[in-house]
Structure formats: structure tokens, C-alpha cells
N, C-alpha and C positions, 0 to 999 in steps of 0.2 A: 485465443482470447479476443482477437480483434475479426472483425467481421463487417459487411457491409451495411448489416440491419440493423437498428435497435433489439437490443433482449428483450426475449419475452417477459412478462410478469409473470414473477412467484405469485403460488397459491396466495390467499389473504393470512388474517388473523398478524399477531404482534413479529411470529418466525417470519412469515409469508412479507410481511412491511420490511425487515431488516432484510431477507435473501435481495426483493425486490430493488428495494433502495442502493443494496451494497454493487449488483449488479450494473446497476444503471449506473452510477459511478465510475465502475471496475471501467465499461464500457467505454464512456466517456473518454476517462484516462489514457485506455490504451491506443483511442483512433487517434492518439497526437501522434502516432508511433508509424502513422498508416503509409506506406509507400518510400520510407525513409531508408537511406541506403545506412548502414553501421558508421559510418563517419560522420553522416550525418545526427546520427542519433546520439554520438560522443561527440559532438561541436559543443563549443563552449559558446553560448550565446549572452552572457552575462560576464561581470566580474567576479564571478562567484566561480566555483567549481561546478556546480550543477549544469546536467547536460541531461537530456531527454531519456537516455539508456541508463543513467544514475539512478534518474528518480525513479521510473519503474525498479530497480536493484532498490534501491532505499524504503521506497512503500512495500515491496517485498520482504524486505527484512523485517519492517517492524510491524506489516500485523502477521509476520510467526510469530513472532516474539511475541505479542499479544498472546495472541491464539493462545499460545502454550503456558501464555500466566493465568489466559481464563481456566487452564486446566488444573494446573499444577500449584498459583502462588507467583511469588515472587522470582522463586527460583527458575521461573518460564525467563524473567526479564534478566538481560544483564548487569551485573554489580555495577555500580558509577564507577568504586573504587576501581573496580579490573579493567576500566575502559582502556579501549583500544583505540586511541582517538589515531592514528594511521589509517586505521580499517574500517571506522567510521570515513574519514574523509573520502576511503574509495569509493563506499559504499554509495558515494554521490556520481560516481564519475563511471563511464566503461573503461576497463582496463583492455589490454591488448589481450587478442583471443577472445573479449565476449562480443555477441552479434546480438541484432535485434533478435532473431528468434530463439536465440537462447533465455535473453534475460524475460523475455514475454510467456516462454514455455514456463521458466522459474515460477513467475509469477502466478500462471496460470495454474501451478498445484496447490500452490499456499492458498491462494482464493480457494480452491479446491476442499483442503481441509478447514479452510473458517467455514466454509459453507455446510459442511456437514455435521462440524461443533455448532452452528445457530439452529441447525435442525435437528440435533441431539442431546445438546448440553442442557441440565438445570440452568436455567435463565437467572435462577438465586444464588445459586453456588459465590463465593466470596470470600476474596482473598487481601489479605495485607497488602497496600502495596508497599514497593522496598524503598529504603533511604536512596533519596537522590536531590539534588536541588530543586528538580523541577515537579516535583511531588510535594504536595501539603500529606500531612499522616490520613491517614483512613482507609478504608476498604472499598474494593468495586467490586461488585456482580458481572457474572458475565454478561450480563447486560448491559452494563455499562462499559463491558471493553467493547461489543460489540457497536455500539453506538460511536465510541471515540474511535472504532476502525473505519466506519463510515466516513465519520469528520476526516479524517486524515485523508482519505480515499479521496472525495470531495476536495479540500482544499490541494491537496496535491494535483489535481486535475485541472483545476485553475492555472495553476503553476507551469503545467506539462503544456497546455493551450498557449498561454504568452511565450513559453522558449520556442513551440513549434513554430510560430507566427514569425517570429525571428529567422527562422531558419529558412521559410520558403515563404511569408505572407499566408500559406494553409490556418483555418479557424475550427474547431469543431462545432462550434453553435455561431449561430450570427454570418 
């Protein structure tokens, strides 16, 4: 997923905007990642738990999880109630045994299948979303997850930018 070039542009039209945009993000995101050795990528460069090889595992996890609500419903997202706030907090962190290229490969399928759900899926298709705090009631289209996997995509690449700059002074834009 990381590379030395900017990605090409997707086709046009509303798919072609979202492959596009998701890409260019994806991209973004993952050259925070670029020449980092695995220790470096689990440094803790904050107060926080988040570490560079985290947030790629964490933006990995939740557009499957997405993905799979645009397909399926609510049942794609996990219950509040069943949460597993342990495995949430790994999900920020590399645990021992993962490497950049692993969690980059990871990532690199899930992008894999949104990409092929934005190119396939009813863009109407619409689902409940499930009880959670952080949910008002109502329905999204997959359209609309696809847009908030964007958003997420984006803002995390912000994030992934300022830890990396921590780590060695490295910027992706600017």
C-alpha cells in the first residue's frame, strides 16, 4: 500500500470521486509508515496509547467493520454492549509479533474489499444503525458509510502525520 508515487486517479463519476478520494487518503496515511523500522512504528509518541502501527490496525479495523455494516446492517458493527474495551485499546497499539508489514498488508485487503463494495454495492442500500452512545437513531446508505470511511481515513492521516513528525521530524506534505 505504500509506494513512492502518488496513486493514480480512479475513473470519474460519484464511484470514481469516492475510489479516488479514498485512495488518496489511504495513500497519504500509509507514507507516515515509510522507512520506519517496527519499534519505531509501536513508539509511543504521545500520552495517549496511539502509536503509528496502532492507528493503521485501528483504521483497519473500523472501515471492515464499516464495510460489513454497509453490507449486512448493524450486525457488520459491534454491539456497545459486547465491547471489548481491552481489545479496543490494542487495537491502538502494535502488540508484540506485529511488524509494519504486516499491519500495512492487513490493511491493504480491507481497503481491498471497501474498494470493490464502492464499485459494486447499491449506493442506496440502507441500514439501521445499532444502539450506541455515539450514534443519534437513523439510517445510512452505503453511501454514507462510504463517505464517513473517507472522513475517518482523512482525519486519521492527520494524526498518523503529527506522530510520525515525532518520531524522526519526517512530514508527508509540507
Amino acid at each position: 500500500m505504500t509506494s513512492d508515487s502518488a496513486p493514480t486517479p480512479a475513473p470519474g463519476g460519484e464511484r470514481g470521486d469516492l475510489l479516488s478520494a479514498l485512495t488518496k487518503h489511504r495513500w497519504l496515511f500509509t507514507q507516515t509508515l515509510t522507512d520506519l523500522t517496527d519499534e519505531q512504528a509501536a513508539a509511543r509518541t504521545t500520552v495517549s496509547e496511539l502509536c503509528l502501527g496502532g492507528l493503521v490496525k485501528h483504521v483497519a479495523q473500523t472501515e471492515a467493520q464499516w464495510a460489513d455494516f454497509a453490507v449486512h446492517g448493524a450486525g457488520g458493527l459491534p454491539s456497545f454492549a459486547d465491547t471489548d474495551f481491552q481489545a479496543r485499546a490494542d487495537s491502538f497499539r502494535m502488540l508484540p509479533g506485529e511488524t509494519v508489514a504486516g499491519v500495512l498488508a492487513d490493511y491493504a485487503a480491507v481497503a481491498a474489499r471497501t474498494d470493490e463494495l464502492v464499485r459494486t454495492l447499491d449506493l442506496d442500500l440502507a441500514h439501521d444503525l445499532p444502539e450506541a452512545p455515539w450514534f443519534e437513531p437513523g439510517r445510512w446508505s452505503a453511501r454514507r458509510v462510504f463517505v464517513h470511511v473517507l472522513a475517518e481515513v482523512a482525519q486519521h492521516a492527520g494524526h498518523a502525520d503529527l506522530l510520525r513528525e515525532a518520531v524522526d521530524g519526517r512530514k508527508s506534505m509540507g
